[in-house]
Each structure stands twice: as structure tokens, then as C-alpha cells.
C-alpha positions in Angstrom: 15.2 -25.5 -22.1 14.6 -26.3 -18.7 15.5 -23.0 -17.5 12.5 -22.2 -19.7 10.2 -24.3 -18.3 11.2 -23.5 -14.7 10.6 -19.9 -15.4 7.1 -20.2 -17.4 6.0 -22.3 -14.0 7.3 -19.8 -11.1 4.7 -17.6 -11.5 1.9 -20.5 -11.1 4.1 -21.6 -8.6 4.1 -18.9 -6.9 0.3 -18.0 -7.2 -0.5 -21.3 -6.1 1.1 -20.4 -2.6 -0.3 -17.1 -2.1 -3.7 -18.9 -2.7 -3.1 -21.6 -0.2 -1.9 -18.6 2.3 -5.2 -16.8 1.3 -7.6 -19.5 2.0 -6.0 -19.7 5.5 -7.1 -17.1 6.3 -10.3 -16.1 7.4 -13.3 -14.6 5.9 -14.1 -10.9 6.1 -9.6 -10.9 6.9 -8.7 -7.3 6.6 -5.1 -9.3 5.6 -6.7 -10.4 2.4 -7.7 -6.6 1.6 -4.0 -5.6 2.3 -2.5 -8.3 0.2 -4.5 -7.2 -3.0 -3.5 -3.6 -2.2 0.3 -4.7 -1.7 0.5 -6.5 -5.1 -1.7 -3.5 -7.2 0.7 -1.3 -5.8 3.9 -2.9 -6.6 2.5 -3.6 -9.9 1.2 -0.2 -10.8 3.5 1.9 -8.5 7.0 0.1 -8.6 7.1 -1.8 -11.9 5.4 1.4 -13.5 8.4 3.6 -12.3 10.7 0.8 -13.6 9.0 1.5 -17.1 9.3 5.0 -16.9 12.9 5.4 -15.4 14.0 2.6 -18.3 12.0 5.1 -21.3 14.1 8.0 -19.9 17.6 6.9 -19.4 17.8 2.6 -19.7 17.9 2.4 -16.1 16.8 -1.1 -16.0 19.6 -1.8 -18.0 21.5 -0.2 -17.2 21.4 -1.4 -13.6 21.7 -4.8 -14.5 24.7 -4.8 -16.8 26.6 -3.3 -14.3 25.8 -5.4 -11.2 25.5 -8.8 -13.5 27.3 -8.0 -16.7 23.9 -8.8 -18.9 23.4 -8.4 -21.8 19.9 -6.1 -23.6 17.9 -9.7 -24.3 19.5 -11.2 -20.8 17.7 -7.9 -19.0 14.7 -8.1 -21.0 14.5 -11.8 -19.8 15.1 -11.1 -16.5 11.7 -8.4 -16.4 9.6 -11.0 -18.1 10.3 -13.3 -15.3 9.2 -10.4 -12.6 6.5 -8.9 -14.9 4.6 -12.5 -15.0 5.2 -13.5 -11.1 3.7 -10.0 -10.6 0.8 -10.4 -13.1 0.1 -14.1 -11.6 -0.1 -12.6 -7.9 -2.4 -10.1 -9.0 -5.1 -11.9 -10.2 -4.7 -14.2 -7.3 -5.0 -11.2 -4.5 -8.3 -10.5 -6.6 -9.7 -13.5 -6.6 -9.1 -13.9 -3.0 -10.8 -10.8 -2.4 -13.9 -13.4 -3.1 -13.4 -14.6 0.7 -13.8 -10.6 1.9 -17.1 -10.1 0.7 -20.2 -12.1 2.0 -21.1 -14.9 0.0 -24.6 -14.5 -1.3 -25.5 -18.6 -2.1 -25.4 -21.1 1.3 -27.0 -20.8 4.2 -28.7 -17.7 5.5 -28.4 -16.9 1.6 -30.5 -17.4 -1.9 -30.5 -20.2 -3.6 -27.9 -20.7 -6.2 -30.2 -22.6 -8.3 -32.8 -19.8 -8.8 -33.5 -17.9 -11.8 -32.1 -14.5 -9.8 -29.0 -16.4 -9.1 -28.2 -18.3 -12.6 -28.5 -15.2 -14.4 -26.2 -13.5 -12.5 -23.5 -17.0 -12.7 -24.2 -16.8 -16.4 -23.7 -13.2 -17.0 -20.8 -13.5 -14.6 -18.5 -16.2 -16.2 -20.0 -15.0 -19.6 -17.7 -11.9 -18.6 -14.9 -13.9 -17.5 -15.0 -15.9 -21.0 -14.9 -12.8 -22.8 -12.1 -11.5 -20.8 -9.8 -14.9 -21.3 -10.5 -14.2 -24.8 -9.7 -10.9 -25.6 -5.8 -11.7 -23.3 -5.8 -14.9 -25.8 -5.8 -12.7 -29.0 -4.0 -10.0 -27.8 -1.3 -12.4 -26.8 -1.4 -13.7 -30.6 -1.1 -10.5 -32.1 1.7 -8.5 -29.9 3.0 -12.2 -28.6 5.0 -11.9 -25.5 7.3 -9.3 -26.1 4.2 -7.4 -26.2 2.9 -8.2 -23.5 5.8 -7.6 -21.2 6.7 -4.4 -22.7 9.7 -5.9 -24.9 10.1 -2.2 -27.1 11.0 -0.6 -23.6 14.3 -2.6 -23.1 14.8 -4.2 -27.4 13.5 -1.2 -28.7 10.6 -1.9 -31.1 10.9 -4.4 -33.9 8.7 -2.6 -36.6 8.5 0.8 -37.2 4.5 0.9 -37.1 2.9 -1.2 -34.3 0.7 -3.9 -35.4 -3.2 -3.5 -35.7 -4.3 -7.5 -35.8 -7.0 -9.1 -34.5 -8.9 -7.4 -31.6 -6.5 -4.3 -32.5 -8.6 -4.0 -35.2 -11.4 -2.7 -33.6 -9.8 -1.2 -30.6 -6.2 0.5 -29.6 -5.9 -1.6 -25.8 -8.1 -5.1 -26.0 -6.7 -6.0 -22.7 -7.6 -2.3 -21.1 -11.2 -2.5 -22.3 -11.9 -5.7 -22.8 -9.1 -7.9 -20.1 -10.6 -6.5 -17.3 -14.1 -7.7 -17.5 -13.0 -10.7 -15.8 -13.2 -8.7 -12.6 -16.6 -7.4 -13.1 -17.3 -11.3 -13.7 -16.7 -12.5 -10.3 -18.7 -9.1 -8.8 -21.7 -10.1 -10.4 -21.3 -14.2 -9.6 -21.1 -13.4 -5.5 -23.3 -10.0 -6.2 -21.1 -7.6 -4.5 -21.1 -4.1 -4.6 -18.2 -3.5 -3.0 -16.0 -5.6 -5.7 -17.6 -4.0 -8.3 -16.6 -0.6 -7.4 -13.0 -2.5 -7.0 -13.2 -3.7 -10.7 -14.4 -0.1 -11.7 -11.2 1.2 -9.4 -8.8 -1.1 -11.6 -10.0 -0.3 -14.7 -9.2 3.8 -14.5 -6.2 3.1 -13.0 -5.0 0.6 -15.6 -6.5 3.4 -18.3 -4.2 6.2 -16.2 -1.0 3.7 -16.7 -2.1 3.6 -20.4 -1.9 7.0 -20.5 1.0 8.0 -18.7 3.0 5.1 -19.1 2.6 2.8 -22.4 1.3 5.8 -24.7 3.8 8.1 -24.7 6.8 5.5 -25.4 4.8 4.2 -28.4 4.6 8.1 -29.9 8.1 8.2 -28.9 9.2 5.3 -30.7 6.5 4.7 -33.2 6.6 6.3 -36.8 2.9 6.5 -36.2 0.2 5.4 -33.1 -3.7 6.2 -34.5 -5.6 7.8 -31.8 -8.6 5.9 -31.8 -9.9 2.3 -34.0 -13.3 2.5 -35.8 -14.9 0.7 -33.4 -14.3 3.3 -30.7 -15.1 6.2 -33.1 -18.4 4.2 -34.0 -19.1 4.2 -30.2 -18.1 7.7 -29.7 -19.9 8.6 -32.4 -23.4 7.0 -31.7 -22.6 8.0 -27.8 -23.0 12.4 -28.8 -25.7 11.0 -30.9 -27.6 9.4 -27.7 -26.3 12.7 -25.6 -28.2 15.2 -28.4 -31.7 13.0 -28.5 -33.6 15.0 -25.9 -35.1 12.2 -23.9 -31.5 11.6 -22.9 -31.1 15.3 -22.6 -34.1 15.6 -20.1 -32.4 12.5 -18.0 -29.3 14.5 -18.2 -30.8 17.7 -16.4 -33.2 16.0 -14.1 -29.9 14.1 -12.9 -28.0 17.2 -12.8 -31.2 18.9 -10.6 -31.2 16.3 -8.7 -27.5 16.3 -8.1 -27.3 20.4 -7.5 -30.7 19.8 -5.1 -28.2 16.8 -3.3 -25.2 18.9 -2.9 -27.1 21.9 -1.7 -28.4 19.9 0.6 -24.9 18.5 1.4 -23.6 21.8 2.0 -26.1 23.1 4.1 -26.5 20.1 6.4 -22.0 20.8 6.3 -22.4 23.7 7.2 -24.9 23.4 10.4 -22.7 20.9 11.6 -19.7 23.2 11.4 -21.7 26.2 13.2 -22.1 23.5 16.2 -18.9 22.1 16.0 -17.5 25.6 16.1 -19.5 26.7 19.1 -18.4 23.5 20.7 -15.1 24.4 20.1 -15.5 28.1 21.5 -17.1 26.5 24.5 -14.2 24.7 25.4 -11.7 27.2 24.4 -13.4 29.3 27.1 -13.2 26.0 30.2 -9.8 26.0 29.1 -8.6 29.4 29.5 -10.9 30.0 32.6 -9.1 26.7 33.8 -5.6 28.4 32.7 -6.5 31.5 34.8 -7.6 29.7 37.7 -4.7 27.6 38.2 -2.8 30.6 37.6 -4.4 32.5 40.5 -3.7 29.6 42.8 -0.1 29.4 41.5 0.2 33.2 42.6 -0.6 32.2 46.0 1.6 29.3 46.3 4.2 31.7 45.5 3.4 33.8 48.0 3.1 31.7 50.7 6.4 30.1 49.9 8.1 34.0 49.7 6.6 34.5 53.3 7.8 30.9 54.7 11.5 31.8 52.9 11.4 35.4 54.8 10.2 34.2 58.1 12.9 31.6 58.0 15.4 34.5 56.8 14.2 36.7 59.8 15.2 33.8 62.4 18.4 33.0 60.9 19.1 37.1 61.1 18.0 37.0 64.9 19.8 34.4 65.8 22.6 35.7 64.1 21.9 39.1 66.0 22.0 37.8 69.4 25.2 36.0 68.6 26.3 39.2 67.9 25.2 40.8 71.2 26.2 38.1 73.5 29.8 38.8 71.9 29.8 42.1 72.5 28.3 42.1 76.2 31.5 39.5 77.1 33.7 41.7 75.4 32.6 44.7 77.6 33.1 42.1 80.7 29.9 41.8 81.3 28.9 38.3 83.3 26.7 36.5 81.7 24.6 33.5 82.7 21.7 31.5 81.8 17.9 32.6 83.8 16.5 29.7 86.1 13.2 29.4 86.6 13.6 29.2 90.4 12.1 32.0 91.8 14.8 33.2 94.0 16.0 37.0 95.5 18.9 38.2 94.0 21.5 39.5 96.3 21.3 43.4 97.2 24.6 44.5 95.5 23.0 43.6 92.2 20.9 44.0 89.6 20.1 41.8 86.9 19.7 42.4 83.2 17.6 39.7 81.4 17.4 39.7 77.3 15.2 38.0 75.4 17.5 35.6 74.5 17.0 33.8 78.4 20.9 35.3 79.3 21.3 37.6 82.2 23.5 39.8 82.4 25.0 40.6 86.5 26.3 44.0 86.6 28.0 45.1 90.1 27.0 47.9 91.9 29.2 50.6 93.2 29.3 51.0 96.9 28.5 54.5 98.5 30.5 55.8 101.2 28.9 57.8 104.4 25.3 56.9 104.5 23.5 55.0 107.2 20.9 52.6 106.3 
């Protein structure tokens, strides 16, 4: 019994912390948008996969009984203890989202005391009321296995689901009616922005309907009714309204206006996209006369580094050239000496042979016999 109570009071437990971690935070924190998102998506995203995955093969179950050795009712009570912890945290991140918005009543704001601002309170907790009320009686009629999806793990305990209370009148109470509580707290800080994020929750929440809870209950349901009086009533008196033709001349000015809008849209689209385009051809253009031009003067720097690698090529060959000469003059016995630059006379029986390489080569003279200077 203990173990009970500790498990009903983790989830406030826990929802009282992240409130305490929301409220120190900041206004306007994008941390408090990223915490609602975090907990939607692990409660749509990740618990929703866990439903599916346990319809199709028992993984939940399955999973459990062979990591802990559980048994079907130990499993299911295991879920109920993540399904309300997630549940708890969700309406928490959304009523923290309060602190995102600006709040209209204060300072700089209206007062909250005027007729504008009552009516919107009033209307606003009138939807919260309504809201607590339809999750009360749902949670009388389907109780908590129910609530936390017992037929997905116990299989169901009737073969016809129950249609009590608010079932009466509609198939999902807590789809159509549940949600309202979010819509509440828009219209009590007037925020736009949290309205469209009630609106966002609700199609979502009728998409996990759809793909998640309905087909399990044809699955394992002798029979699941398609729609409650009360929603044929409204369905009914709604293609009523749609044939009266003052509703069907607000229907086609809307739809002119909308077609005028869109034409409009695309036009203005498609004048920015001409500009952008020629933008984008301009610089496609700097960029490959850019390309060109560097490749010019990359030519050049080639070349001038071919005729620096050839010049020094050409000295290296000389040098190795006169090397070559020098050896082949002292192999013929040739004298060889370096030039001075003393301008002197070289003696008469000589003559003197000077390459470019500064060496001079002496070369004796033969004497001639018989002749008189």
C-alpha cells in the first residue's frame, strides 16, 4: 500500500520540480519553449511507438519479462507509472509556456479588472472547468485502465467497449472536450501564439487517435461505432449550415479572396526569384571571370619559374662544360694558369690563350733556325 501511494505521488512529485525549474527561468526563455517540445515529443513520439510496437508483437512485454522476470499486470503497472509521470510533465511544460508569452494584465498592460479583461478570465477558466470535467467522467467511465491504455498490455476486459457518461454523446471526451483546458489559459493571458499551440495539440492528439488508439480497439473490439449522436447531430446541422447560401456566398468570397491572395503570393514569389536568379547569374559571372584571371596569372608564374629552373640548368651545364675543357686542355699538356689583372708584356717566345673561364693557356713557340732579326 505504500508502494501505491508513493507511485500515485511521483508524478506530482515530479511536476512540482519541473515547475520550480520553470519559474527559474526567465521570461520570454527559449528553454521553456524547448522543454514543452521535449515532453510532447516523448509523449507523442516515444510512448506512442511503445503502443504501437506492444499492438504488433507485445514488445513492452515482452521486454520486460525478460530483463525483470514480470509478470502481464507487473508490466502493465510499470507503464502506468511512466504514462502518468509523462502526462503530469506535460501539462506542466504547458502551463509554463504562460512565462513565454507577454503577460497582458500589470504594468505597461490593461487592467485586469475591466470588462475586456473579466470576460476573457471568465471565458478562460470557464474552459478550464469544462475541460477538468469531461477528464473527471471519462476517468469514471473507462477508470484507469482506460486511461493508461490497460487493453494494450491485459487485453480488453469486455468484448464491446463501454459507451457511459460523456461516451454517450461522443466516441473521445478527453480528445474533444480535455483539451479545452489549453485554449483556457490562451484566452486568460490573450495570446495568439498559445492558441495556435492549443489548436497544434489538439490535431496531433486527433492523429494519435487515429493511428494509434483506433485501430487496436477494431482489432480487439467485437464492435467500435464510428460516430455518437451528438457528433452526427453536429455533422448533420454543420452540411446543413454549409448548403444555406449565405454561408455559401461567405464560402466563395473567402475562397476569391484566398485564390486573389495566393495569386498574389505567387506572383510577388516569382519576382523575387527572377531577381534572385539574376543575382545569382551576376555572381556566377565575378566568379568565373575571377577563376580565369587567377588562372592567367598562374600561367605566368609558371612560366617565370620554367625560365628561372632553365637559366639555372644552363649554368650548372656551363660550368659543367668548362670542367670538361680545362680537363681536356691538361690532358693535352697544355699549361694553364689563372689571368691577372696586371697589365704586364708577355715574354716573346709566347703567346697566350685566354677562355672565358679567366684561365690562360701558355703554349711554347717553336724556334726557327737561320733568320736574322
Amino acid at each position: 500500500r505504500s508502494s501505491t501511494r508513493l507511485d500515485r505521488a511521483l508524478p506530482g512529485f515530479l511536476a512540482f520540480q519541473l515547475l520550480l525549474v520553470g519559474c527559474a527561468l526567465p521570461r520570454a526563455s527559449p528553454a521553456l519553449v524547448l522543454l514543452f517540445v521535449a515532453w510532447r515529443a516523448w509523449h507523442w513520439g516515444v510512448l506512442g511507438t511503445v503502443l504501437v510496437m506492444q499492438k504488433r508483437s507485445g514488445y513492452w512485454t515482452r521486454r520486460m519479462a525478460e530483463k525483470y522476470g514480470m509478470g502481464p499486470a507487473d508490466v502493465f503497472d510499470e507503464w502506468k507509472k511512466v504514462f502518468r509521470v509523462s502526462k503530469a510533465m506535460n501539462q506542466v511544460a504547458f502551463a509554463l509556456m504562460l512565462r513565454a508569452v507577454p503577460w497582458p494584465y500589470g504594468e505597461g498592460g490593461v487592467s485586469a479588472f475591466s470588462a475586456h479583461s473579466l470576460a476573457h478570465i471568465v471565458g478562460g477558466l470557464s474552459l478550464v472547468f469544462i475541460a477538468f470535467y469531461a477528464d473527471m467522467s471519462s476517468r469514471q467511465v473507462v477508470g484507469e485502465f482506460g486511461v493508461c491504455y490497460g487493453d494494450f498490455f491485459l487485453g480488453p476486459r469486455s468484448r464491446l467497449p463501454s459507451y457511459c457518461g460523456l461516451y454517450r454523446y461522443i466516441n473521445n471526451p478527453e480528445c474533444a472536450f480535455g483539451l479545452l483546458k489549453y485554449y483556457g489559459l490562451a484566452l486568460i493571458v490573450q495570446s495568439w501564439p498559445l492558441f495556435w499551440l492549443a489548436a497544434t495539440i489538439q490535431v496531433v492528439q486527433v492523429l494519435f487517435v487515429q493511428f494509434v488508439e483506433l485501430p487496436h480497439m477494431e482489432n480487439v473490439y467485437e464492435y467500435v461505432r464510428s460516430a455518437a449522436a451528438l457528433e452526427r447531430a453536429i455533422l448533420r446541422h454543420a452540411k446543413a449550415a454549409a448548403s444555406h447560401p449565405g454561408v455559401r456566398n461567405v464560402a466563395m468570397r473567402a475562397r476569391t479572396a484566398s485564390t486573389s491572395s495566393m495569386t498574389k503570393l505567387a506572383g510577388e514569389t516569382r519576382k523575387r526569384g527572377a531577381s534572385l536568379s539574376s543575382k545569382l547569374r551576376g555572381i556566377e559571372s565575378d566568379i568565373k571571370r575571377d577563376l580565369e584571371r587567377l588562372k592567367s596569372e598562374m600561367q605566368r608564374h609558371e612560366v617565370v619559374v620554367t625560365a628561372k629552373k632553365l637559366r639555372e640548368s644552363a649554368k650548372v651545364k656551363l660550368r659543367s662544360l668548362d670542367e670538361e675543357i680545362v680537363a681536356l686542355l691538361e690532358r693535352l699538356g697544355v699549361e694553364l694558369s689563372v689571368e691577372s689583372d696586371d697589365e704586364g708584356e708577355s715574354p716573346p717566345s709566347s703567346r697566350q690563350v685566354s677562355p672565358e673561364g679567366g684561365l690562360s693557356a701558355t703554349v711554347p713557340t717553336p724556334a726557327v733556325e737561320g733568320v736574322a732579326a
